[in-house]
Residue, then its C-alpha position, 0 to 999 in steps of 0.5 A: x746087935x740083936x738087942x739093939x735092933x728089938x730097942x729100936x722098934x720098941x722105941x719107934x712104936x712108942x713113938x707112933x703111939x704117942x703122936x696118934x694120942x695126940x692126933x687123938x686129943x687135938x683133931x676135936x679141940x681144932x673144931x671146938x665151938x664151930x658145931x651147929x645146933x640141929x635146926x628146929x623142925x616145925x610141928x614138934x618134928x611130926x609129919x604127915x603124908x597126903x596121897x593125892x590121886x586123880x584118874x588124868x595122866x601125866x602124859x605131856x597132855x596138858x591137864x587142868x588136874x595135873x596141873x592143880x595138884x602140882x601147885x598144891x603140892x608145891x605150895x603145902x610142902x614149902x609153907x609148912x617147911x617139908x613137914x607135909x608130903x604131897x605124893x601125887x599117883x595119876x593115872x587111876x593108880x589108887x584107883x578109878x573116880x568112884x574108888x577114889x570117892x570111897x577111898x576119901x570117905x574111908x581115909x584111906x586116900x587124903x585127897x582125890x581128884x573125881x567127875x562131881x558126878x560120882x557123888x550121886x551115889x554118895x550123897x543124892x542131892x548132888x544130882x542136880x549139877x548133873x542135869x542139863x540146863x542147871x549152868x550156863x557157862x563155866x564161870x557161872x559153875x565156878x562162881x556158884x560152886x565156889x561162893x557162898x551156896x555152894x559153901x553151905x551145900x559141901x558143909x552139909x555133905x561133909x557132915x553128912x558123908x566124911x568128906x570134904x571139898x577142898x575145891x572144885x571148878x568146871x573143866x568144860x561142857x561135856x559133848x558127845x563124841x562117835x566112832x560110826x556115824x557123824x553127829x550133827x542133830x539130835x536125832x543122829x544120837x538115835x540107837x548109838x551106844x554111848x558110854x557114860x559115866x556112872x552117875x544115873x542121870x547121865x544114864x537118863x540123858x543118853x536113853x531121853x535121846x534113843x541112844x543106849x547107856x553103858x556106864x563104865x569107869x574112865x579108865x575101861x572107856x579106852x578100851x571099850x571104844x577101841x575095841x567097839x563095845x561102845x560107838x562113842x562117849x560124852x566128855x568135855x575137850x579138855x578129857x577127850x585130848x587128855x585122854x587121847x580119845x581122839x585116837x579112838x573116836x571120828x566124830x565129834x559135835x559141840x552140844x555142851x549138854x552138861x557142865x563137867x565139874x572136876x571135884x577136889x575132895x579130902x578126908x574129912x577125919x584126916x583134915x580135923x586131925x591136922x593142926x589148925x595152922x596146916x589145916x589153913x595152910x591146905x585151904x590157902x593152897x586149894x584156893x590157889x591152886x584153882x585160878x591157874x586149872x581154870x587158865x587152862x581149862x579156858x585156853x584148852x577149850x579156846x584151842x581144842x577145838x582146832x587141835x581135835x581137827x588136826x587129829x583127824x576127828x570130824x567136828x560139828x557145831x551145832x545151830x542155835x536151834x539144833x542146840x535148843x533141840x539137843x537141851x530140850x531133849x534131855x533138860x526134862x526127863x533129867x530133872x524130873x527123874x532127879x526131883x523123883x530122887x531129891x524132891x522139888x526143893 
């Protein structure tokens, strides 16, 4: 009986051997011919990632650089198939406008939002779209910056610095803003402390008012007003929402003294290290980019006025001959310190 027994589960196992054989033999010929071939990838399978960084937020506030560099990434990443990243780190995460600039010339960051102004130290001809007087509205600055003038005067740059201008366009006229009195005429400027940005002509403008000139990054301006290390600072509207300075400032006065130029540079070395065809794709997708930003730079603008008052800030705008007296004060002393720096040409 015994004997029987152990034949039975011998058999048994012979036969569960035999139908996982089988199972074994026939799952791969049931799927025979239906196996895709792996999808080409473009390039040869190689990739690259740009960091792109800018000191605006994304923080609901609607930003003319944010939303630039969201269509630039969405445009790069689908014409050239996913073989470019674009990661985008707002908030100054790589670093403020002036690092950003080093970090572009460096190639350690591949593209970076600044204030033109950085530029200055970088590559002094640069200092004459810092001066008053030099634009008379934003789409005269655009029309210049980006037309055949300002094409040849970035080649230059480019070869003179490593870096590239992919694209650029004015954000506003900057205007001053006051934390202790309200600013109305050129001479209620006389003895605040402004915050500047770090480009030494707007340190002449502020001192060609009797004011004085704290020059500081964007990202420690906040604070600084906050905390009354300085009584006001000088941005275009689309900034001071952006940046909720309004929550730090009570006054405010419309006297346009400079064209603020948002910069969009690239590293030059990264750029001629692409492949022709991405390097078309990159440019394609700055130019593209740009006419949706300037939208929202003139509808904030437009709109911004009115918003600034609903935070509660004291808005001024100056007569046609308060603004001459605002021009006339700084317009001078700006261009003769940048003629003593660059030269009359």
């Amino acid at each position: 009986m015994k004997k029987f027994a152990v034949l039975l589960l011998a058999l048994a196992m012979i036969l569960s051997l035999a139908a996982c054989g089988q199972a074994q033999t026939t799952t791969p010929s049931a799927n025979t011919g239906t196996a895709e071939a792996p999808a080409e990838k473009p390039y040869d399978g190689k990739t690259w990632i740009i960091k792109a960084a800018v000191t605006q937020s994304d923080n609901g506030q609607e930003s003319a650089e944010i939303s630039w560099l969201k269509s630039f990434k969405a445009e790069v990443e689908e014409k050239t198939q996913g073989a470019v990243t674009v990661d985008i780190y707002p908030g100054g995460q790589l670093g403020t406008d002036a690092e950003v600039v080093q970090g572009l010339s460096g190639n350690t960051i591949e593209v970076g939002f600044f204030n033109y102004s950085n530029l200055n130290s970088v590559y002094a001809p640069t200092m004459l779209m810092s001066c008053p007087g030099v634009f008379s509205s934003e789409a005269e600055c655009n029309a210049i910056m980006n037309g055949e003038w300002g094409t040849a005067f970035h080649d230059e740059m480019e070869a003179a610095t490593g870096l590239k201008i992919i694209a650029c366009f004015s954000n506003g006229f900057r205007c001053f803003t006051c934390s202790t009195k309200p600013l109305t005429t050129v001479d209620t400027a006389k003895g605040v402390t402004f915050r500047t940005m770090t480009s030494p002509v707007s340190i002449v403008m502020v001192e060609a008012l009797g004011a004085n000139a704290v020059p500081m990054a964007s990202s420690e301006m906040y604070t600084a007003m906050q905390n009354g290390t300085v009584d006001g600072q000088e941005n275009p509207i689309v900034n001071i929402l952006n940046d909720k300075t309004y929550e730090v400032q009570k006054y405010f006065v419309m006297d346009k003294h400079i064209a603020s130029i948002a910069a969009v540079g690239m590293s030059s070395k990264f750029y001629t290290e692409l492949p022709a065809e991405i390097q078309e794709i990159v440019l394609t997708a700055a130019q593209n980019a740009n006419a949706p930003a300037e939208e929202i730079v003139e509808r904030v603008n437009n709109e911004g006025l009115a918003k600034l008052e609903e935070y509660g800030m004291e808005c001024y705008i100056p007569t046609e001959d308060e603004l001459a007296a605002w021009h006339e004060a700084i317009a001078e002393p700006c261009m003769n310190y940048v003629r003593g720096e660059i030269g009359d040409d």
